[in-house]
C-alpha positions in Angstrom: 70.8 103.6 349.5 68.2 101.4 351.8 66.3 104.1 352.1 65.8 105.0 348.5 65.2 101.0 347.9 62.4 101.6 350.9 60.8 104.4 348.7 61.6 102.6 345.6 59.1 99.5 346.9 56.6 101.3 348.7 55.9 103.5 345.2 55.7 99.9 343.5 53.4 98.6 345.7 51.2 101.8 345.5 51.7 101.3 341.9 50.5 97.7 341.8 47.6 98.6 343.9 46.2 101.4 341.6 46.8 99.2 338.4 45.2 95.9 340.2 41.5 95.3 339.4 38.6 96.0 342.4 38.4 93.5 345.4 35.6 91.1 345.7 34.0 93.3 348.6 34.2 96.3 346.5 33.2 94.6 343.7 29.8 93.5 345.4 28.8 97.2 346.4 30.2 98.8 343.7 28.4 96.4 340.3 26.4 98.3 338.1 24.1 97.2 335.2 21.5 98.7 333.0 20.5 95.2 331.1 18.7 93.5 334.1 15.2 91.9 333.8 13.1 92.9 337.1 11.2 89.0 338.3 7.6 89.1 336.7 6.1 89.5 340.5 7.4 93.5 339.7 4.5 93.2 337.3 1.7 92.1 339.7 -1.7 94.4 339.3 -2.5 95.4 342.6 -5.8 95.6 341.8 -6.6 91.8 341.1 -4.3 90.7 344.0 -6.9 92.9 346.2 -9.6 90.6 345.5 -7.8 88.1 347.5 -10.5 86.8 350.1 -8.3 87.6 352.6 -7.4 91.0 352.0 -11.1 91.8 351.4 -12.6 89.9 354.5 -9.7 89.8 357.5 -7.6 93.2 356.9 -7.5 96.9 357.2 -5.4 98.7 354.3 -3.1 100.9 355.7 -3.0 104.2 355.4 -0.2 105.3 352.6 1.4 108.5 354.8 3.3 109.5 351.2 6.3 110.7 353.1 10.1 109.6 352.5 9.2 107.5 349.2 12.8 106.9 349.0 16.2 106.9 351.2 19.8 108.0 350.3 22.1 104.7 348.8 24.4 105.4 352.4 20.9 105.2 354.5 19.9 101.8 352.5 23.1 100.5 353.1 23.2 101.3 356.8 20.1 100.1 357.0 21.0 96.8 355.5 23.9 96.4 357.4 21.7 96.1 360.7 19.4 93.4 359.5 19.6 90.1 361.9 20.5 87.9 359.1 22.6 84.7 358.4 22.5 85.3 354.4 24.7 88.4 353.1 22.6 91.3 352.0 25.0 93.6 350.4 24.3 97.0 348.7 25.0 98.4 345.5 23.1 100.4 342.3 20.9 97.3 341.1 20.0 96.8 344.8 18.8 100.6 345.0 17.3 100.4 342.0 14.6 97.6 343.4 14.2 99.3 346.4 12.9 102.6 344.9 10.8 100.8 342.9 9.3 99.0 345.4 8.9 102.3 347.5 7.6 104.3 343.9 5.9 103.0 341.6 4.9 99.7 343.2 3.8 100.8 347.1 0.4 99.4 346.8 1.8 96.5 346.2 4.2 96.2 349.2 1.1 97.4 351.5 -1.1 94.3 349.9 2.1 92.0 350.8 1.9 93.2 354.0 -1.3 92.3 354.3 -0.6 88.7 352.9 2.3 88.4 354.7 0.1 88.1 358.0 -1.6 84.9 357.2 1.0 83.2 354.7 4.0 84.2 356.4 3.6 81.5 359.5 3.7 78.7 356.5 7.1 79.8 355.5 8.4 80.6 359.3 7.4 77.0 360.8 8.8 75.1 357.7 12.2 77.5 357.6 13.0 76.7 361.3 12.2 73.0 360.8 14.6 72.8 357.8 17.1 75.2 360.4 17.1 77.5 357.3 17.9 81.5 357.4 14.5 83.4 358.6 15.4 86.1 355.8 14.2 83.5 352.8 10.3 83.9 354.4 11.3 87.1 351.4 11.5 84.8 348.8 8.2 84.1 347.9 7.7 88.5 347.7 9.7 88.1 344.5 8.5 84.9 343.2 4.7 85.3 343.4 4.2 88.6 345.1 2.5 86.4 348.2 -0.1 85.2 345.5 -0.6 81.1 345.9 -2.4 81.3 342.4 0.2 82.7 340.9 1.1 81.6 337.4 4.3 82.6 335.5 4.9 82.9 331.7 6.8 79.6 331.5 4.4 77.9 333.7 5.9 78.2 337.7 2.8 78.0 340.0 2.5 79.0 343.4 4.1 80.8 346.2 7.4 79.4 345.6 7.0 79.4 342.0 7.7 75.7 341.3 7.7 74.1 338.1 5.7 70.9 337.3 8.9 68.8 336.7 10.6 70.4 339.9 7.6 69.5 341.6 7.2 66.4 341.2 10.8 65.7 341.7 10.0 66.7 344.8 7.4 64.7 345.4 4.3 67.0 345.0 0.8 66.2 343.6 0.4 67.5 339.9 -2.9 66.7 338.0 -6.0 67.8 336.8 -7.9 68.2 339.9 -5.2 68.5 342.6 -1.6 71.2 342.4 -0.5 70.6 345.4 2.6 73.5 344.0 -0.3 76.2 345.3 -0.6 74.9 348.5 1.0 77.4 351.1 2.3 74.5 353.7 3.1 72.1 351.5 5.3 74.2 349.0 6.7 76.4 351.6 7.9 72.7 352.8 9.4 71.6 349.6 10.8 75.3 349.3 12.4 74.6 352.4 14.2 71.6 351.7 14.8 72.4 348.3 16.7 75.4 349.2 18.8 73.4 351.9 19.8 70.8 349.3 20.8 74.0 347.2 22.8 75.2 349.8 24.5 71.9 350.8 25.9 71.8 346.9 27.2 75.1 346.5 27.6 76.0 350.2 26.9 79.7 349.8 23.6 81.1 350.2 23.8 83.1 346.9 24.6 80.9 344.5 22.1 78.7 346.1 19.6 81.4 345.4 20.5 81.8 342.3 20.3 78.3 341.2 16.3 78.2 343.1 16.0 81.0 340.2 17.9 79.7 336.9 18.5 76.2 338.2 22.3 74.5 338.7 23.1 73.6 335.7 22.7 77.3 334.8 24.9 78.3 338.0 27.5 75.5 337.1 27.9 76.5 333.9 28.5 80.2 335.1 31.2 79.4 338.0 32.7 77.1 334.7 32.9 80.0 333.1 34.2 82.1 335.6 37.3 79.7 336.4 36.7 78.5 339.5 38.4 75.3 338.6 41.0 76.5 341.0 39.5 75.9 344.1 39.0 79.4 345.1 35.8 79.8 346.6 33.2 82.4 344.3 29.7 83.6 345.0 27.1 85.5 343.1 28.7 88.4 342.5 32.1 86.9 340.8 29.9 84.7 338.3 27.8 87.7 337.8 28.3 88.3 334.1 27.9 84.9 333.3 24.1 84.4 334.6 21.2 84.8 332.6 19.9 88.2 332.7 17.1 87.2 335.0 18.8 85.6 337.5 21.3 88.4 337.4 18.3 91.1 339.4 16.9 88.0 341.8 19.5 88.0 344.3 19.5 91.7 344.3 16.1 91.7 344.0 15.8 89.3 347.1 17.8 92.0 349.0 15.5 94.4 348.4 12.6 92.8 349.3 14.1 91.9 352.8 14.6 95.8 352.6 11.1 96.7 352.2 9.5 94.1 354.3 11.3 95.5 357.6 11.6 99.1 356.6 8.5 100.3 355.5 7.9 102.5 358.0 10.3 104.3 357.7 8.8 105.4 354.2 5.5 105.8 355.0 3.3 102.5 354.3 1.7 102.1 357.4 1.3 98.3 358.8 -2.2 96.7 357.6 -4.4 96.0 361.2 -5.9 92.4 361.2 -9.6 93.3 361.7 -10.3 89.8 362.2 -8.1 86.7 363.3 -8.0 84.3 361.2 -6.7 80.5 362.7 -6.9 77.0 360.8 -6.7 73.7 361.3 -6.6 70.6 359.1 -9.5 67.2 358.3 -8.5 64.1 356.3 -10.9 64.0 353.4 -11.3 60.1 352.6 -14.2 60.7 349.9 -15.4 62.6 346.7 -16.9 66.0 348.0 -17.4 69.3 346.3 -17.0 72.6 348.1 -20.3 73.5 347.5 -21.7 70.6 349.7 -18.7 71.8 352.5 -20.0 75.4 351.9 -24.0 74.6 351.7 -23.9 72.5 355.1 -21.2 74.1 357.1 -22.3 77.9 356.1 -19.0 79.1 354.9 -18.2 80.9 351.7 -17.5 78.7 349.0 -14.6 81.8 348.2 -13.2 81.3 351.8 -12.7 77.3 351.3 -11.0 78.2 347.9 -8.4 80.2 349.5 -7.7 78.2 352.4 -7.4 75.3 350.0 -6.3 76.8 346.7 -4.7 73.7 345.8 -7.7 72.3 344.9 -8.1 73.5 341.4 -11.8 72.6 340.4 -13.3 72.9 344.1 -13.5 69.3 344.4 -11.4 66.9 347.0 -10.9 63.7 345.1 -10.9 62.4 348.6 -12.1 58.7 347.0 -8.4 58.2 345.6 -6.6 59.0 348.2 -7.1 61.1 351.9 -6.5 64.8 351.1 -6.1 67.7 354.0 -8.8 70.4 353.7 -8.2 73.2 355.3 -10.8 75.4 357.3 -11.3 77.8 360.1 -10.6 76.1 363.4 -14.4 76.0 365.0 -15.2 74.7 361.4 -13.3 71.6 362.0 -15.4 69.8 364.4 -18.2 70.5 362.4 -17.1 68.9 359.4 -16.2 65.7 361.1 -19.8 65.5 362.7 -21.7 66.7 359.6 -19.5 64.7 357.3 -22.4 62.6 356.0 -24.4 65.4 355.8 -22.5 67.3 353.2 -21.6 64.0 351.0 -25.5 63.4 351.2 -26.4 67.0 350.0 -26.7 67.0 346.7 -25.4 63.6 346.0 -26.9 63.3 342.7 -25.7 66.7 340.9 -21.8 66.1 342.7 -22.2 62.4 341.9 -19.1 61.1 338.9 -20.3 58.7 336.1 -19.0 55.1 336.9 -20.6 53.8 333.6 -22.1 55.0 330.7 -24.0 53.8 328.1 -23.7 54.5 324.0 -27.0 56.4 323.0 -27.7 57.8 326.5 -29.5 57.0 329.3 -32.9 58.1 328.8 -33.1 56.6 325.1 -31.0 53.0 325.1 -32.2 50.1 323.5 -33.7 47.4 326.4 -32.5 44.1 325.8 -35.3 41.7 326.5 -36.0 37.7 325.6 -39.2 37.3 323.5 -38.7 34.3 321.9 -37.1 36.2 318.5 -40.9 37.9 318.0 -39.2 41.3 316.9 -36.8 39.9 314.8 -39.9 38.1 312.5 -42.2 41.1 312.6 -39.6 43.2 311.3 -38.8 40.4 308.5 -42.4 40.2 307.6 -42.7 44.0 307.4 -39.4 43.8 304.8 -41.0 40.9 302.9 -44.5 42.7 302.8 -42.4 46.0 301.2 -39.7 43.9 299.1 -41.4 44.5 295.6 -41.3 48.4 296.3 -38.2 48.4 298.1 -40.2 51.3 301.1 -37.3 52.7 303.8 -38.2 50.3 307.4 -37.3 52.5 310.5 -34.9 50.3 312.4 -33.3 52.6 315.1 -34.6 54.6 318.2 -35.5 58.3 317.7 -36.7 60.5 320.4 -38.3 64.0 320.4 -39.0 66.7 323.0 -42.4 67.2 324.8 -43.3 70.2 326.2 -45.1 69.6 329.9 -47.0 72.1 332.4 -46.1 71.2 336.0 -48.2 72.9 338.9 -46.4 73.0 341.7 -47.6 71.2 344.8 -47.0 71.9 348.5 -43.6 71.7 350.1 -42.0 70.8 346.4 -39.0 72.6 345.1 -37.1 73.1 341.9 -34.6 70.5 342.7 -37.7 67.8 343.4 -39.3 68.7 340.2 -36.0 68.0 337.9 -35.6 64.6 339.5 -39.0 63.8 339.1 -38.8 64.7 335.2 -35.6 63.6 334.5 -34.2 67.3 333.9 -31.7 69.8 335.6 -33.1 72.4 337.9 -31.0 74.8 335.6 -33.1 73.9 332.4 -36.2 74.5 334.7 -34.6 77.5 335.9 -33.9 78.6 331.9 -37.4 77.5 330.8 -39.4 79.9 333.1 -36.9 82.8 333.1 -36.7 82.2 337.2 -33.4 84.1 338.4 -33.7 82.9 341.9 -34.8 79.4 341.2 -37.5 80.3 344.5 -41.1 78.6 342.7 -44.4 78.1 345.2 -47.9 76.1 345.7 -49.7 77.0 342.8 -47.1 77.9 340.3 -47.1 76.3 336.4 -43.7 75.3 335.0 -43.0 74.5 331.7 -40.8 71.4 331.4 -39.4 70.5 328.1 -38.9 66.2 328.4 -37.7 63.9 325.9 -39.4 60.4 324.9 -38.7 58.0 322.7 -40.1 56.7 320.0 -39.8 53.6 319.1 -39.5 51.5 315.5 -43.0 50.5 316.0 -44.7 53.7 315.6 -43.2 54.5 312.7 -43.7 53.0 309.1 -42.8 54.0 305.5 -44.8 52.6 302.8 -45.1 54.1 299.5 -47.7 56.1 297.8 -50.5 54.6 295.9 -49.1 55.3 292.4 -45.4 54.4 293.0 -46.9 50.9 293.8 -48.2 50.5 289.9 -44.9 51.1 288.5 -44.5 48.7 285.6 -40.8 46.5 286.5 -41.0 46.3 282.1 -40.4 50.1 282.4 -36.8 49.5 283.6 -34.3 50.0 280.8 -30.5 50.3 281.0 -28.6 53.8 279.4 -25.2 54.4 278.0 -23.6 55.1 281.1 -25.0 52.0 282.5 -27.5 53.9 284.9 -31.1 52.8 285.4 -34.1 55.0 284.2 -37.7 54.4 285.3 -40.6 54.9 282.7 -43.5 55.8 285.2 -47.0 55.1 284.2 -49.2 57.0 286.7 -46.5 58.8 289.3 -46.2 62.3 289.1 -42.8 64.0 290.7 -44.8 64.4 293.7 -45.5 61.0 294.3 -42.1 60.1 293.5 -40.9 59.8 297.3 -42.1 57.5 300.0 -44.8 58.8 301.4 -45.1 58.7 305.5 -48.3 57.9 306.7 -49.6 56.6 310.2 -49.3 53.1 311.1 -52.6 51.7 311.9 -53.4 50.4 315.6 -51.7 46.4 316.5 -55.1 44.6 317.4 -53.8 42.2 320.1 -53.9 38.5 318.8 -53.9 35.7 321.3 -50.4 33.9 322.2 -49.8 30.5 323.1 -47.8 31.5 325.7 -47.6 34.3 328.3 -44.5 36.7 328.2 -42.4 36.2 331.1 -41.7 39.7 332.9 -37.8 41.0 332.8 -35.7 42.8 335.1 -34.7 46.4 334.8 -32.7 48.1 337.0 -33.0 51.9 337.4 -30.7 54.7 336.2 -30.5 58.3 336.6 -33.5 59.8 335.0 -35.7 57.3 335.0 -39.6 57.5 336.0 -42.6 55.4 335.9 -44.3 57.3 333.0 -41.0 57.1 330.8 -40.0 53.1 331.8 -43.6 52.4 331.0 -43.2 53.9 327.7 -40.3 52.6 326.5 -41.1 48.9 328.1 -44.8 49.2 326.7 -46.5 48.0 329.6 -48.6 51.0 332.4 -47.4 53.0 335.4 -50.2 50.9 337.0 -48.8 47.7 335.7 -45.4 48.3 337.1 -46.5 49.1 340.7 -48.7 46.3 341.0 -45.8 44.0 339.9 -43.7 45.5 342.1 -46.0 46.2 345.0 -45.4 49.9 345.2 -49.2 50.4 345.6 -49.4 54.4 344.9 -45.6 55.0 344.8 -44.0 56.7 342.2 -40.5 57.3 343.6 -37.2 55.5 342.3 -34.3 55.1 343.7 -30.8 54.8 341.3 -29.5 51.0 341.3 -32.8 49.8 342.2 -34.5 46.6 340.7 -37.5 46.8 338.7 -39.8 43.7 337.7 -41.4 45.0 334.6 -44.4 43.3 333.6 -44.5 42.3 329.8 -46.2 44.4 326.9 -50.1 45.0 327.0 -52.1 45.2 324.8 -53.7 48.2 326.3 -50.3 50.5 326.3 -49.9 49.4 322.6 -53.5 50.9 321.8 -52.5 53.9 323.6 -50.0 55.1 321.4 -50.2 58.1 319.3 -49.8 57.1 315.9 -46.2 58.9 314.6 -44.9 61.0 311.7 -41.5 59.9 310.1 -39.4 63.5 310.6 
């Protein structure tokens, strides 16, 4: 009788067992799923990611042997099993799945990774070991961004890590126009760092934490909710599986197979990259506004080079004036900067400089505001009163037009010298005489295309003769209440103002002398142009000055200028009302 009890429970229990659903280890290598979205790094084109700098300048390709493209799932999953690692890399299906593609279809990508891996993986091993975080997560930035610090995902992630502008400030990083401090490879491999600690500390499993780095937590609570862990018992990835977005559902497996590939690629025939040229960096504090181009131009160092040691830097300009930035370049480079510093800000100060102020109009035609006494102001009302019975147009505003100039080039000077000393870019020069190098010498003519102004004075309207005999009697009002005009003598020729020349001011003697103002100098300013517009001489303005010969200005710089002359007013050309 006990005995057939014995073989009555031990049946049961086998019964129970058969019926009862997989265990949580089985579970883990045996999930399978047909619906999962591979991480947008999968979609990488190998041939942009070669033009990294550093793949093109420091590294060797390897040599793609084409042998053993893939393993069996037991040789993956011994394989795995042997991986030094704190973090649980289990295999299943989904897990295979990524590793043959990375071993496939996407090997030139894994050898480019490689490649990367040399310079950018130190970033994420120092700031892992500070944080006392698992070595295996250096993998994570192979999914995220492929090892690409310019990344930039569909929904906006940027970076290595992949962070998103509200995640990254939250954790304190630098988002703006000119500054994304999220593409920085030591400062978001930091962040990463702790980011992923404080992950871990709320879930206290390394999956789940990985998962909510993908999706976020409220994602990864919402899943364990769902998955009735209200019970206490402890779940990870794999038992809130099929209640995470379908993304997040191929990172972690994902993540294991990028560990894969990183540490076996040997073994399927992607030979290492070599290092054809060791690259080592350090850091300078930048404490003012300086473009790469000065760094580059002084320094001799590839503009492309600073960009990506310093990709953060989205415009190649260190806003170093608001607050001190860390520029990153090769070590021997870093002496230099801090003995050449004024050097480079100096070098092309004036094309780097920022506006402080600004002026409506612009600079090279803005009315001058000068004390004569109110002189203007009764010219101008006995013009109006001189024109009231015909009611002629009075130019009141500034106009300007362009002149076209022949420069011969003198000894020594340069493109760059000749735009400052015409107010002009060496570009337009550049553009103007179809130069491609921008290289000119002694001897050479340059055309140079300069705007002047032209001020109210050299311009008057007055009508024709026979508009002036119209007869006010010839007025008459219509039906619709509009006013007709007989005309006497006009013809529909004559109808419009006329534009004619305004004769020559003879100079009349004052009672008083004008006194001289101040003016002080702005970019694109000369003596020819100041004289102009103040109408006083070049010669006039030295000699009040006591410039003797010189015709250099410096920005900022205070000018006495003398007042009008009679002379300058002769000299101008009479002008045509356009």
């Amino acid at each position: 009788m006990k005995k057939t009890l014995l073989t009555l429970s031990v049946s049961l229990c086998l019964s129970v067992t058969a019926f009862a659903g997989p265990s949580i280890l089985d579970l883990r290598h045996s999930i399978t799923d047909d619906n999962i979205i591979a991480p947008e790094s999968f979609e990488t084109q190998t041939r942009l990611l070669e033009e990294n700098f550093y793949l093109k300048n420091f590294v060797v390709p390897g040599t793609d042997l084409g042998s053993s493209n893939t393993a069996s799932p037991a040789e993956y999953e011994q394989r795995l099993t042997k991986l030094p690692t704190e973090i649980d890399l289990p295999y299943n299906s989904i897990v295979g799945r990524y590793i043959d593609m990375y071993l496939t279809k996407r090997r030139g990508l894994v050898a480019d990774m490689l490649a990367l891996h040399n310079y950018y993986g130190r970033f994420f091993e120092e700031e892992l070991l500070r944080e006392g975080m698992p070595m295996e997560l250096e993998y994570l930035p192979v999914i995220e961004s492929a090892i690409n610090p310019n990344a930039v995902s569909r929904a906006g992630a940027v970076g290595l890590w992949q962070f998103m502008p509200a995640t990254a400030k939250g954790l304190g990083m630098e988002v703006n126009s000119l500054v994304d401090e999220r593409r920085d490879p030591r400062l978001s491999s930091r962040n990463a760092a702790r980011y992923l600690k404080q992950l871990h500390d709320i879930y206290d499993d390394w999956s789940l934490a990985i998962a909510a780095y993908n999706c976020g937590p409220g994602n990864v609570n919402k899943a364990l909710r769902r998955a009735g862990s209200d019970g206490g018992e402890k779940k990870d990835f794999w038992d809130i599986y099929n209640f995470l977005p379908q993304e997040t559902r191929g990172y972690v497996p994902a993540f294991i197979a990028a560990n894969y590939v990183m540490n076996y690629y040997r073994e399927h025939g992607i030979t290492p990259t070599v290092v054809k040229r060791q690259l080592t960096t350090d850091t300078v504090m930048v404490r003012k506004y300086v473009h790469f181009n000065q760094i580059s131009s002084v320094l001799n160092i590839p503009v492309e080079e600073i960009r990506m040691l310093n990709p953060q830097f989205r415009k190649d300009v260190i806003p170093g004036d608001y607050r001190p930035y860390a520029l990153t370049l090769p070590t021997q480079q870093c002496l230099s900067y801090v003995m050449s510093e004024k050097r480079i800000l100096d070098y092309d100060r004036d094309l780097y400089a920022r506006r402080s102020t600004a002026e409506p109009g612009g600079e090279s035609c803005e009315p001058v505001y000068t004390s004569d006494g109110g002189e203007a102001n009764l010219a101008l009302a006995s013009r109006q009163s001189a024109n009231a019975d015909v009611n002629n147009e009075i130019a009141q505003t500034l106009t300007e037009r362009t002149v076209t100039k022949t420069h011969t080039v003198g000894r020594g000077e340069n493109i760059r010298d000749i735009a400052r000393q015409y107010g002009v870019s060496a570009t337009d020069i550049k553009r103007w005489n179809k130069l491609r190098r921008g290289k000119v010498k002694e001897g050479d003519r340059l055309t140079i295309e300069v705007v002047e102004c032209v001020t109210p004075d050299e311009v008057r309207v007055v009508a024709a003769p026979e508009v002036a005999q119209v007869d006010p009697s010839a007025f008459k009002s219509s039906a619709s209440g509009e006013k007709t005009v007989r005309k006497t003598t006009a013809t529909a020729e004559t109808r419009k103002p006329k534009a004619v020349p305004m004769p020559a001011k003879k100079s009349t003697p004052k009672a008083s002398t004008p006194k001289a103002t101040t003016y002080k100098v702005k970019k694109g300013d000369t003596l020819d142009r100041l004289a102009k517009r103040h109408g006083t001489t070049v010669a006039a303005i030295q000699a009040a000055n006591g410039m003797g010969k010189k015709t250099g200005l410096q920005i900022g710089q205070n000018l006495k200028i003398p007042a009008k002359s009679a002379k300058a007013t002769k000299k101008r050309p009479a002008r045509r009302r356009r």
